[in-house]
C-alpha positions as semicolon CSV with decimal commas, in nm:
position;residue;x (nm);y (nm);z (nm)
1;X;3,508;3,350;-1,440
2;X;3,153;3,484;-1,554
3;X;3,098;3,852;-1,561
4;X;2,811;4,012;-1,334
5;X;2,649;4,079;-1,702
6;X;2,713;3,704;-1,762
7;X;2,528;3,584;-1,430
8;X;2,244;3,848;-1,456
9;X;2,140;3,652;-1,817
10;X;2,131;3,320;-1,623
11;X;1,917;3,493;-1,329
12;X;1,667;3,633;-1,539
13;X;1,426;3,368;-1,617
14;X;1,425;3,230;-1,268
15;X;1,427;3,593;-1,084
16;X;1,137;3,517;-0,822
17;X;1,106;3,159;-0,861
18;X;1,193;2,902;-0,643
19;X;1,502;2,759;-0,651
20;X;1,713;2,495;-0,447
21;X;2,009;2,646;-0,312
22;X;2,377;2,643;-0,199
23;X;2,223;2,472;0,129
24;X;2,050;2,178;-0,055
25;X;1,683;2,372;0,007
26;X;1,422;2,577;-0,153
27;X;1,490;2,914;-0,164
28;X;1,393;3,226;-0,308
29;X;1,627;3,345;-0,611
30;X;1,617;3,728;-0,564
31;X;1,887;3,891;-0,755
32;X;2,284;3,866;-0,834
33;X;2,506;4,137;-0,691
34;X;2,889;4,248;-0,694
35;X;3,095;4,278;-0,332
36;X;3,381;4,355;-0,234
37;X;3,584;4,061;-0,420
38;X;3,316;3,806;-0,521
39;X;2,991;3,836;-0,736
40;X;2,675;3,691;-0,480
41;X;2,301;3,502;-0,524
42;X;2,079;3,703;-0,326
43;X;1,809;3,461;-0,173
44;X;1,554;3,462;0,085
45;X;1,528;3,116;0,312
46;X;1,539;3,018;0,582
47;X;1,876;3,079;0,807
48;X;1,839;2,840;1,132
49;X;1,515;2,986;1,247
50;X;1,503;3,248;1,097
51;X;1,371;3,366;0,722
52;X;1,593;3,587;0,586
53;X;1,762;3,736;0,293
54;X;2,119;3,601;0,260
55;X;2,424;3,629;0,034
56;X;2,609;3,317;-0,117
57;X;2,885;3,333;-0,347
58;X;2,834;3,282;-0,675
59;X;3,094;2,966;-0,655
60;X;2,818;2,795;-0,557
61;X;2,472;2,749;-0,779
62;X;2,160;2,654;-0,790
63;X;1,924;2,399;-0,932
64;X;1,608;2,518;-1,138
65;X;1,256;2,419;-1,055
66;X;1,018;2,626;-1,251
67;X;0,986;2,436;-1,547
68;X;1,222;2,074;-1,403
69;X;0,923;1,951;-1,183
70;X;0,602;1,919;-1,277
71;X;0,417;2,219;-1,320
72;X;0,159;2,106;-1,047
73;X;0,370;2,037;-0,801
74;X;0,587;2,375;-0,860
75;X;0,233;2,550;-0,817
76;X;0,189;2,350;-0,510
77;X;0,545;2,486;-0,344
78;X;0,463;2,844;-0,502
79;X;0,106;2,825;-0,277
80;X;0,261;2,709;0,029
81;X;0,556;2,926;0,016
82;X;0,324;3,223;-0,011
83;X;0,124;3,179;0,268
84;X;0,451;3,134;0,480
85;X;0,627;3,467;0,371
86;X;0,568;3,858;0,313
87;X;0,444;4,081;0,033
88;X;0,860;4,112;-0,055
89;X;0,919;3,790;-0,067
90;X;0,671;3,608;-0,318
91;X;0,701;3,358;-0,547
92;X;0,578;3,315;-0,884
């Protein structure tokens, strides 16, 4: 199992980027945090109607897209994500 040191390294190039996650849709990669018995992805997405920030275990992953779609088109879903979320919650 990876340490919380371990899983920190892999966050840090995509820490406020856009990412698709454990649901199979674009989220918000915030941070990586320790609980009570399992090390969890903190993201903001949408949760049923709601836009939240959620915990997922870090069983699960998630896929890259700064830098694995074109640039363009990452800049694109950066612009519209903005306008659709608060100051906290930005992308870059």
């Amino acid at each position: 199992m990876a340490t919380l040191n371990e899983l920190k390294e892999e966050l840090e190039p995509y820490r406020g980027t856009l990412v698709i996650g454990d649901f199979d849709s674009v989220v918000l990669l915030k941070d990586v945090i320790e609980g009570d018995d399992d090390y969890y992805w903190v993201y903001v997405g949408r949760i049923g109607r709601e836009i939240k920030e959620y915990h997922a275990t870090c069983v699960g992953g998630w896929v890259p897209l700064k830098g694995f779609i074109p640039d363009e088109k990452y800049q694109r879903l950066v612009c519209v994500w903005n306008m659709n979320h608060n100051a906290d919650n930005q992308a870059i």
